[in-house]
Backbone as CSV, one residue per row, in Angstrom:
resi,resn,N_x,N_y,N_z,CA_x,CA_y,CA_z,C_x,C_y,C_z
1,UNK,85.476,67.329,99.607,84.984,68.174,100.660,86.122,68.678,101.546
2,UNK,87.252,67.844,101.792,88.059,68.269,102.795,88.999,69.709,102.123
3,UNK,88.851,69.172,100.475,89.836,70.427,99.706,89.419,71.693,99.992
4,UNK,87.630,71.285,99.885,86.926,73.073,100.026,87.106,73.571,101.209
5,UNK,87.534,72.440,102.497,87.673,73.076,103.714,89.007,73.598,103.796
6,UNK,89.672,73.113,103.571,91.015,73.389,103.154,91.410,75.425,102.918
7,UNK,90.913,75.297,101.592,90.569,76.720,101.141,89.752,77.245,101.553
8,UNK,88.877,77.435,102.364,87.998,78.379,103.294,89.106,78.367,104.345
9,UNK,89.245,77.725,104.708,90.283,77.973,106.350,91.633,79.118,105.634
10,UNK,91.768,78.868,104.047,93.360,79.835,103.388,92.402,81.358,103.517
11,UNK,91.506,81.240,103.542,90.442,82.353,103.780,89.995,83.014,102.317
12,UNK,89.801,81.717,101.337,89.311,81.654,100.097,87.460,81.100,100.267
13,UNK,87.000,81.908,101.046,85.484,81.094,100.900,85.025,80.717,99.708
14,UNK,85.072,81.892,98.820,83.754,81.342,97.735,84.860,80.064,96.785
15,UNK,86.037,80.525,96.478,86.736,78.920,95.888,86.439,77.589,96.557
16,UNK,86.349,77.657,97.816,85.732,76.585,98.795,84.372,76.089,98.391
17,UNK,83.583,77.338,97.964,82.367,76.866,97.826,81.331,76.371,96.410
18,UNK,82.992,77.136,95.339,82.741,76.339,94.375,83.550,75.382,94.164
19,UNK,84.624,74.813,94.791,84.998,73.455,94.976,84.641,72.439,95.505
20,UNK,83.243,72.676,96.344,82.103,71.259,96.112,81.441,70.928,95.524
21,UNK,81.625,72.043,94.414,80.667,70.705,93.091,81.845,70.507,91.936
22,UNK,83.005,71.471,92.520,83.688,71.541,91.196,85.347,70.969,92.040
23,UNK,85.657,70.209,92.521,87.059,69.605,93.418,88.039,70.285,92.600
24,UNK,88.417,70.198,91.464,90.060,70.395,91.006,89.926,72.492,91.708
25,UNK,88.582,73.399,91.562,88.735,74.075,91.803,89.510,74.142,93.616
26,UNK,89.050,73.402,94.447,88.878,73.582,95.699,90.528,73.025,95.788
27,UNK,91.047,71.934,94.900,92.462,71.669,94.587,93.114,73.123,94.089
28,UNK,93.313,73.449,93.601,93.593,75.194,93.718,94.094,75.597,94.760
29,UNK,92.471,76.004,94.812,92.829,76.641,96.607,93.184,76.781,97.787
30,UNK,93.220,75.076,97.763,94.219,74.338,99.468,95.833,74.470,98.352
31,UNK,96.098,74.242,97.191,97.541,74.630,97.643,98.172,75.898,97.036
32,UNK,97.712,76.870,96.882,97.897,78.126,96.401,98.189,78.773,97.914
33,UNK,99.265,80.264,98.514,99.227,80.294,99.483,97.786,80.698,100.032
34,UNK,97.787,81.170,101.116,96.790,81.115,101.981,96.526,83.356,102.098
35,UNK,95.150,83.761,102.086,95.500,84.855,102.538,95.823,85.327,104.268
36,UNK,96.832,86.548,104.120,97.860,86.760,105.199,96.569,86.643,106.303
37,UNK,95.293,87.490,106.674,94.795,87.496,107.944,94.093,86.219,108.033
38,UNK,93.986,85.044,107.429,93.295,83.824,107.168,94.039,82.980,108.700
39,UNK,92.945,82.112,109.140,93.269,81.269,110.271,94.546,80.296,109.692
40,UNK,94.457,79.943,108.671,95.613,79.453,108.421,96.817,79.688,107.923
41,UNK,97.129,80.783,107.794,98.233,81.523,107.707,98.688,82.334,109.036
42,UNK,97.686,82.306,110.160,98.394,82.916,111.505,98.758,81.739,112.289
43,UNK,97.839,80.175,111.822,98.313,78.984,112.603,99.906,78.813,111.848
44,UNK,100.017,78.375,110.659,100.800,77.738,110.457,102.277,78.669,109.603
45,UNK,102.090,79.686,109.050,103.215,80.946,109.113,103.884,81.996,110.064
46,UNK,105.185,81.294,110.026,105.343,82.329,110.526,105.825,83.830,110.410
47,UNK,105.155,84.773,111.496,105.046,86.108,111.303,106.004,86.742,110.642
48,UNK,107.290,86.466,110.694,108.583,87.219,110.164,108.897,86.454,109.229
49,UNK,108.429,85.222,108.703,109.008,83.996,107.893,108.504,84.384,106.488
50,UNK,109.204,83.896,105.258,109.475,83.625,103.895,107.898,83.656,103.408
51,UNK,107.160,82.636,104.229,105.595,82.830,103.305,105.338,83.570,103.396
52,UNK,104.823,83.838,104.869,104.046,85.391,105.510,104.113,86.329,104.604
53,UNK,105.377,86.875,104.378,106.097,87.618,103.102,105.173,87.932,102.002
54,UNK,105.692,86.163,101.117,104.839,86.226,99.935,103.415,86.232,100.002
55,UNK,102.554,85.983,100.816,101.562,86.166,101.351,100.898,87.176,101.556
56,UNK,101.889,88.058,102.009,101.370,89.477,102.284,101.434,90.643,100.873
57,UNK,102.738,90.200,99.879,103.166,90.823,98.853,101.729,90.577,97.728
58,UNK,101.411,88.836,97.388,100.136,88.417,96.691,99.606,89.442,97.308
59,UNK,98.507,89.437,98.645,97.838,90.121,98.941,97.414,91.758,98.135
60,UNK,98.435,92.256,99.105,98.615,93.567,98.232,98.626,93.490,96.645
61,UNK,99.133,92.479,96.338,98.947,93.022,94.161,97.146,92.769,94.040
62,UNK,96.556,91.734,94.406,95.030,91.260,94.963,94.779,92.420,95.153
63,UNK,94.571,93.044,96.289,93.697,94.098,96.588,93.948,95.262,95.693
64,UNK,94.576,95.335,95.167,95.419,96.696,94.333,94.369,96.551,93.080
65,UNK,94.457,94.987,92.255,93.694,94.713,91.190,92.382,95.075,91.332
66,UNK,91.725,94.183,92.521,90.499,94.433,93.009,89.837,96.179,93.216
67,UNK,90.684,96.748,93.586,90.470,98.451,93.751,90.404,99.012,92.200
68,UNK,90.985,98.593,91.514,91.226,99.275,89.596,89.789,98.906,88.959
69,UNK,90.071,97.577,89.483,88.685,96.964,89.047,87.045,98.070,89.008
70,UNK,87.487,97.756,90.759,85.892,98.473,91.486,85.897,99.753,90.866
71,UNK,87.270,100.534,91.117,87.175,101.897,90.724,86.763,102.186,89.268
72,UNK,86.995,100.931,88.235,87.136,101.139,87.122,85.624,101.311,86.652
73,UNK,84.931,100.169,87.508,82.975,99.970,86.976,82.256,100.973,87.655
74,UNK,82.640,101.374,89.227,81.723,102.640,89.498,82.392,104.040,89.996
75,UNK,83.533,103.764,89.171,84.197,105.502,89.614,84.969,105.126,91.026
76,UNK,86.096,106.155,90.948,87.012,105.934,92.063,86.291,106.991,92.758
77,UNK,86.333,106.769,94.386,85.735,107.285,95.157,86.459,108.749,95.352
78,UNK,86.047,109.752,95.665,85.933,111.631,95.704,85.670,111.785,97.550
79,UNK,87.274,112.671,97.026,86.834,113.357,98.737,85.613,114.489,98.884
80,UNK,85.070,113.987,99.829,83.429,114.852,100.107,84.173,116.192,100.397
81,UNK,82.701,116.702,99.527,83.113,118.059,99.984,82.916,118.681,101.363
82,UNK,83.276,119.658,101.585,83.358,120.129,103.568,82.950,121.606,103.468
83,UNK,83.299,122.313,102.148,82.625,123.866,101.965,82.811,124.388,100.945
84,UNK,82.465,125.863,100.862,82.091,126.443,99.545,82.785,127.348,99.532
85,UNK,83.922,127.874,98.697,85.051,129.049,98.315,83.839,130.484,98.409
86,UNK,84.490,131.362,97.992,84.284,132.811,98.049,83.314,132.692,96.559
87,UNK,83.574,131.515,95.770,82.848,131.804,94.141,81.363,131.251,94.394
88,UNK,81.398,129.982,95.334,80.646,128.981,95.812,80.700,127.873,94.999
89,UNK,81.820,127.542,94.693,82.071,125.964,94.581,82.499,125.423,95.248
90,UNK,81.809,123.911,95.689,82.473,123.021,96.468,83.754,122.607,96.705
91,UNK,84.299,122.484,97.993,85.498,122.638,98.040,86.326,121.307,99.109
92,UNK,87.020,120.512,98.841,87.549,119.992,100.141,87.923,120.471,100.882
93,UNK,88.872,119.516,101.881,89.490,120.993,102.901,90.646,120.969,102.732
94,UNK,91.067,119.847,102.179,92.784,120.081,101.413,92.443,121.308,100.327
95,UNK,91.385,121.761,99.549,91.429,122.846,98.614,91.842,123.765,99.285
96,UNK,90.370,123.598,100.554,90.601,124.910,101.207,91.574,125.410,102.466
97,UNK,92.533,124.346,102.773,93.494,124.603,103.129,94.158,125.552,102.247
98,UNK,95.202,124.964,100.889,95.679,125.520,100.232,95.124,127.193,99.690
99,UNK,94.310,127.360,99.914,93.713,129.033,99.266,93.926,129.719,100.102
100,UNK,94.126,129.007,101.535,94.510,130.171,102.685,96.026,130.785,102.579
């Protein structure tokens, strides 16, 4: 129990929460780093220091994966359209910047 608390505080909830029925998981997660905005990475890293760093670098490759992912199962998200050209197709406004 203390492991899953462990990793919820690295700001890994759901590893936390399958490391109470499953420990070696929740072992993982208390010593893998911690993510950067997580209570325990603003208690115990510091801001300009070596983890923070790697912390922040993981992060970013994480969210990067996570975005390929999402984008990959329901389409990467489209700038809305804002108006309609002279033909009447929809248009952004970066399009319709550029036509001016």
């Amino acid at each position: 129990m203390l492991l899953a608390a462990v990793a919820v505080l690295k700001g890994k909830p759901l590893v936390g929460m399958i490391g109470i029925f499953m420990p070696l998981v929740s072992l993982v997660g208390a010593v893998r780093l911690a993510s950067p905005s997580s209570v325990w990475a603003r208690r115990r890293y510091d801001p300009g220091g070596r983890k923070m760093a790697r912390a922040r670098a993981r992060w970013n490759r994480i969210e990067a994966r996570r975005r390929r992912v999402t984008d990959t199962i329901a389409g990467a998200p489209e700038a809305p359209a804002v108006g309609v050209d002279s033909v009447g197709h929809k248009r952004t406004a970066d399009e319709l910047a550029s036509e001016e």
